[in-house]
C-alpha positions as CSV (number, residue, x, y, z in Angstrom):
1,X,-1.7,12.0,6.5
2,X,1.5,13.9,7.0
3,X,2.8,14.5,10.2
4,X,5.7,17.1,11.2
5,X,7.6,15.5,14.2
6,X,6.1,12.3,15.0
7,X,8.1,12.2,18.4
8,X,7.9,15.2,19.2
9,X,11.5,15.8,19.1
10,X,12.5,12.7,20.9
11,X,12.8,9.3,20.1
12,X,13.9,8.0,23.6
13,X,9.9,6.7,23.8
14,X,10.0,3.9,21.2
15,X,10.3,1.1,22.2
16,X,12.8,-1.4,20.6
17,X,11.0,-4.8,19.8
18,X,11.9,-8.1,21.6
19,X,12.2,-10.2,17.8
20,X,14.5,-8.6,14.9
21,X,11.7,-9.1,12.5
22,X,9.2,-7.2,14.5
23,X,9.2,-3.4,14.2
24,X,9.5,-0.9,16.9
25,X,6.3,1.2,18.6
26,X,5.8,4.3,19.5
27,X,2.2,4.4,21.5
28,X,-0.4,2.4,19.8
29,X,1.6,3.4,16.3
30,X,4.0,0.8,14.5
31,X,7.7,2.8,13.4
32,X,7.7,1.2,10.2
33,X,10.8,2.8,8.5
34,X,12.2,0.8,5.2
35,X,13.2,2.0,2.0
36,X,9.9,1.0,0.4
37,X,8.0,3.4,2.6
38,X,7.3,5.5,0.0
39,X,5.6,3.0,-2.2
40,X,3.6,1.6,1.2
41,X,2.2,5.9,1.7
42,X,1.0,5.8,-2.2
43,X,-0.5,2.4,-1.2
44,X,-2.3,3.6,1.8
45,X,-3.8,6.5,0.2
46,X,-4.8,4.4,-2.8
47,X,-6.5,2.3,-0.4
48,X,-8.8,5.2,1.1
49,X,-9.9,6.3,-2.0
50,X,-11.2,2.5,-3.3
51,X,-12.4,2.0,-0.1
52,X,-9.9,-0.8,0.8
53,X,-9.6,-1.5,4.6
54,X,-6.2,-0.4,6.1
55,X,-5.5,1.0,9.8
56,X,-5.4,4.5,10.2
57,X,-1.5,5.9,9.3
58,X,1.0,8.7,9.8
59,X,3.8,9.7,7.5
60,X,6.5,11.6,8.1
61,X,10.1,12.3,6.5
62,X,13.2,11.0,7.8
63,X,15.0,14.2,9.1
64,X,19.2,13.2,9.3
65,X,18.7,14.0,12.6
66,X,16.3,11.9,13.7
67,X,18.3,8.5,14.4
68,X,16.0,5.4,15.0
69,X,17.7,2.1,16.2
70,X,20.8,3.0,13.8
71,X,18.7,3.1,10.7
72,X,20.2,4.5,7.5
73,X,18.1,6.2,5.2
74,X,18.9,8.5,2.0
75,X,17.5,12.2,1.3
76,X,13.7,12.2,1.2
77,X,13.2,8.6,2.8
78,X,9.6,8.5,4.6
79,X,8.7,7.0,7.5
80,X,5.1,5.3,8.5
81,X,3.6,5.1,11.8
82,X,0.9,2.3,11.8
83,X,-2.3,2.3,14.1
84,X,-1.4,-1.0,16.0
85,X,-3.8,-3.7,15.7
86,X,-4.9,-5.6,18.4
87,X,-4.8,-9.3,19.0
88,X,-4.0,-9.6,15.5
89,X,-4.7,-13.0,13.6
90,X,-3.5,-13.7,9.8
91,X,-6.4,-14.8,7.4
92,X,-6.2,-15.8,3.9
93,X,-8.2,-15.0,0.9
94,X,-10.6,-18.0,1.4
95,X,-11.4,-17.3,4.6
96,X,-12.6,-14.2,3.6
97,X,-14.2,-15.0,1.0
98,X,-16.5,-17.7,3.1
99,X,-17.6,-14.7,4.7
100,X,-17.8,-11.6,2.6
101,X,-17.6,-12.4,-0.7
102,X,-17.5,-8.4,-1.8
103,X,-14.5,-7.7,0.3
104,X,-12.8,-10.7,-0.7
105,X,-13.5,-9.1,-4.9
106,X,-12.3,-6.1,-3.4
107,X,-8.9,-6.7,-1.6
108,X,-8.4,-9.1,-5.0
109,X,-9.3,-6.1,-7.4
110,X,-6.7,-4.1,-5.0
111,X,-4.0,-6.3,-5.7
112,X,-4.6,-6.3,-9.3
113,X,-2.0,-3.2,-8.8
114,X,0.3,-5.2,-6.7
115,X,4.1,-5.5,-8.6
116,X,5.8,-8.3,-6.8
117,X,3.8,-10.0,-3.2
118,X,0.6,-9.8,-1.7
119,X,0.3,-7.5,1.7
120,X,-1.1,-9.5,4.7
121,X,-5.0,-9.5,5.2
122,X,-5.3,-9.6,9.2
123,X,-8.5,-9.6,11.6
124,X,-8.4,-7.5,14.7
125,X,-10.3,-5.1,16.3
126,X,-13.6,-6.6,15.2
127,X,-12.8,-5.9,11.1
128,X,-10.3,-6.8,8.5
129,X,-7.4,-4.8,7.7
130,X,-4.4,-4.8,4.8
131,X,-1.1,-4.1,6.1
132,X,2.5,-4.6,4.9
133,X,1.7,-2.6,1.0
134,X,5.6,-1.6,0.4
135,X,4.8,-3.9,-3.1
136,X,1.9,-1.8,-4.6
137,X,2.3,0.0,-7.3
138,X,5.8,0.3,-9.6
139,X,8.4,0.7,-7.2
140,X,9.8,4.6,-6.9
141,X,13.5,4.6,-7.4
142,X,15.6,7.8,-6.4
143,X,16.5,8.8,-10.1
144,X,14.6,9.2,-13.6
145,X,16.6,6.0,-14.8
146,X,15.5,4.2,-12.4
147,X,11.6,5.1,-12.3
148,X,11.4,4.8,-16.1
149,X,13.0,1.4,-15.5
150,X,10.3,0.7,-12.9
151,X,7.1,1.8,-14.8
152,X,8.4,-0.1,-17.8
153,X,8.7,-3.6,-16.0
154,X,5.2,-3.1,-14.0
155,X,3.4,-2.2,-17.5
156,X,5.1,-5.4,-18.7
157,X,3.8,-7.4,-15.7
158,X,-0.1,-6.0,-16.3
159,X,-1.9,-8.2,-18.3
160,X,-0.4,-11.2,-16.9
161,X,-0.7,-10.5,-13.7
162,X,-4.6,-9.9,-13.9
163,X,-5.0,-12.8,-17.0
164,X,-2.6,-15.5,-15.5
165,X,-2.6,-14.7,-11.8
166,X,-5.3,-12.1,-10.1
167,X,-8.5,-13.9,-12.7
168,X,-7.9,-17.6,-11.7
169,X,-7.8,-17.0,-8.0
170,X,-11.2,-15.6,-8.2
171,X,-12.1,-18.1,-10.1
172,X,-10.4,-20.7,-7.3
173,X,-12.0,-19.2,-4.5
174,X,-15.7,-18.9,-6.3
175,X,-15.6,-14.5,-6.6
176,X,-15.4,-14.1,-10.0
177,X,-18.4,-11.9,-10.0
178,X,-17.6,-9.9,-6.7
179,X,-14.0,-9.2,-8.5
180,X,-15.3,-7.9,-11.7
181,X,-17.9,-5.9,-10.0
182,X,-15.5,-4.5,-7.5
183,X,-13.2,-3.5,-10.6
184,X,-15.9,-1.7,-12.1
185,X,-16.7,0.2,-8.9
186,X,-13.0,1.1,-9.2
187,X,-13.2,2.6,-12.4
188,X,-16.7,4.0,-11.7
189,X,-14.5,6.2,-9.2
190,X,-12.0,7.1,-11.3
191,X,-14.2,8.3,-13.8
192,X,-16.5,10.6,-11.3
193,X,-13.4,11.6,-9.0
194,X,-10.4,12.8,-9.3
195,X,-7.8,9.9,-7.6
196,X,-4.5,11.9,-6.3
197,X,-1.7,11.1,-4.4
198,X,-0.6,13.6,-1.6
199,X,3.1,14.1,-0.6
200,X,3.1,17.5,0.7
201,X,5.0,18.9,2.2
202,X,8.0,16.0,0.8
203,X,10.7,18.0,-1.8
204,X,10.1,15.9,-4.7
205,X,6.3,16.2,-4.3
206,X,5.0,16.5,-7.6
207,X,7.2,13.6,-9.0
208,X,5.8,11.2,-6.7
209,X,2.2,12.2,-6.7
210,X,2.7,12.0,-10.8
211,X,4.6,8.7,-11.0
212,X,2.5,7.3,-8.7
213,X,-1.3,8.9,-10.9
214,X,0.9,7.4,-14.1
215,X,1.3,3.8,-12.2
216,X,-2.3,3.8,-11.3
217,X,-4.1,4.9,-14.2
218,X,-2.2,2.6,-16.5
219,X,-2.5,-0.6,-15.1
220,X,-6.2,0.2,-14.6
221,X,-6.6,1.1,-18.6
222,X,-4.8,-2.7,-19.1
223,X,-7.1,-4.2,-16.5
224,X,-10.1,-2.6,-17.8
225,X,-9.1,-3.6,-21.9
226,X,-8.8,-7.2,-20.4
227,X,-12.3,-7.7,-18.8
């Protein structure tokens, strides 16, 4: 969801975070401002419509006058603020999968459209949640070059990233079945709705919500060719 002026004009109320790597809050929201931010909305909203856990999330675009701890951003950078997590505690993919198999196929069959790391699967609040997305999807780059540059590297990396790497850690952690079935359900969806990306009100709104449709409908067509 979009949101206007997160800070209502004022940033004196966020507060700075005692460790570098940390990020800064603002209420119970994480600031998370980095130049993958846009990649980390499209991954958010891809999450909602598969049904993925993540916490609820705010985006917003980085105004030039909106200075935060120093931080340098470029024309149409976004900004996320995060629905803090409490008592947070890192799990892996076999502990989840010890539990519930279904949503351990599911966050795997959500990574199938990973490009590069993993996001962190953490319990709080009484659930699991996926945070830390920035490497979903092909990365969007400022010009064409760039994004044709992108989409041509994450095509590349499709098939062997569900054959070589996404398949065999479902077969390692015993959810072959629950993966495949959770990929179906995937599909299932795209084929009865229509999955779209929303930037409004951002100025280079229809090149994201396309490149981002184009990222996501093509590595699904791979995935589904491989199975």
């Amino acid at each position: 969801m979009w949101i206007k002026d997160p800070f209502l004009g004022s940033t004196e109320s966020i507060i700075k975070p005692a460790h570098p790597c940390h990020y800064p809050s603002y209420g119970p929201w994480i600031v998370k401002i980095k130049n993958t931010g846009i990649n980390e909305v499209a991954a958010y909203q891809l999450a909602t419509h598969l049904a993925v856990p993540v916490p609820e999330s705010r985006w917003f675009i980085l105004e030039d006058d909106l200075p935060i701890f120093g931080t340098s951003h470029c024309e149409g950078s976004v900004g996320m603020l995060i629905k803090q997590i409490e008592n947070p505690v890192n799990e892996d993919l076999a502990t989840v999968a010890s539990v519930d198999a279904i949503l351990a196929g599911r966050i795997l069959a959500y990574f199938c459209f990973d490009r590069q790391e993993w996001g962190e699967i953490i319990r709080g609040n009484g659930k699991i949640n996926l945070i830390d997305l920035e490497f979903m999807l092909a990365s969007y780059a400022p010009t064409s070059a760039s994004r044709k540059n992108s989409l041509k590297e994450y095509a590349e990396l499709s098939e062997p990233f569900f054959t070589q790497y996404a398949s065999q850690e479902a077969v390692h952690h015993e959810i072959t079945t629950e993966f495949h079935s959770e990929l179906k359900r995937f599909f299932d969806y795209i084929e009865k709705h229509k999955v779209e990306f929303d930037f409004h009100p951002h100025p280079q709104k229809k090149t994201i919500e396309s490149y981002f449709l184009r990222c996501f409908q093509s590595r699904a067509e791979v995935i589904r060719n491989c199975m």
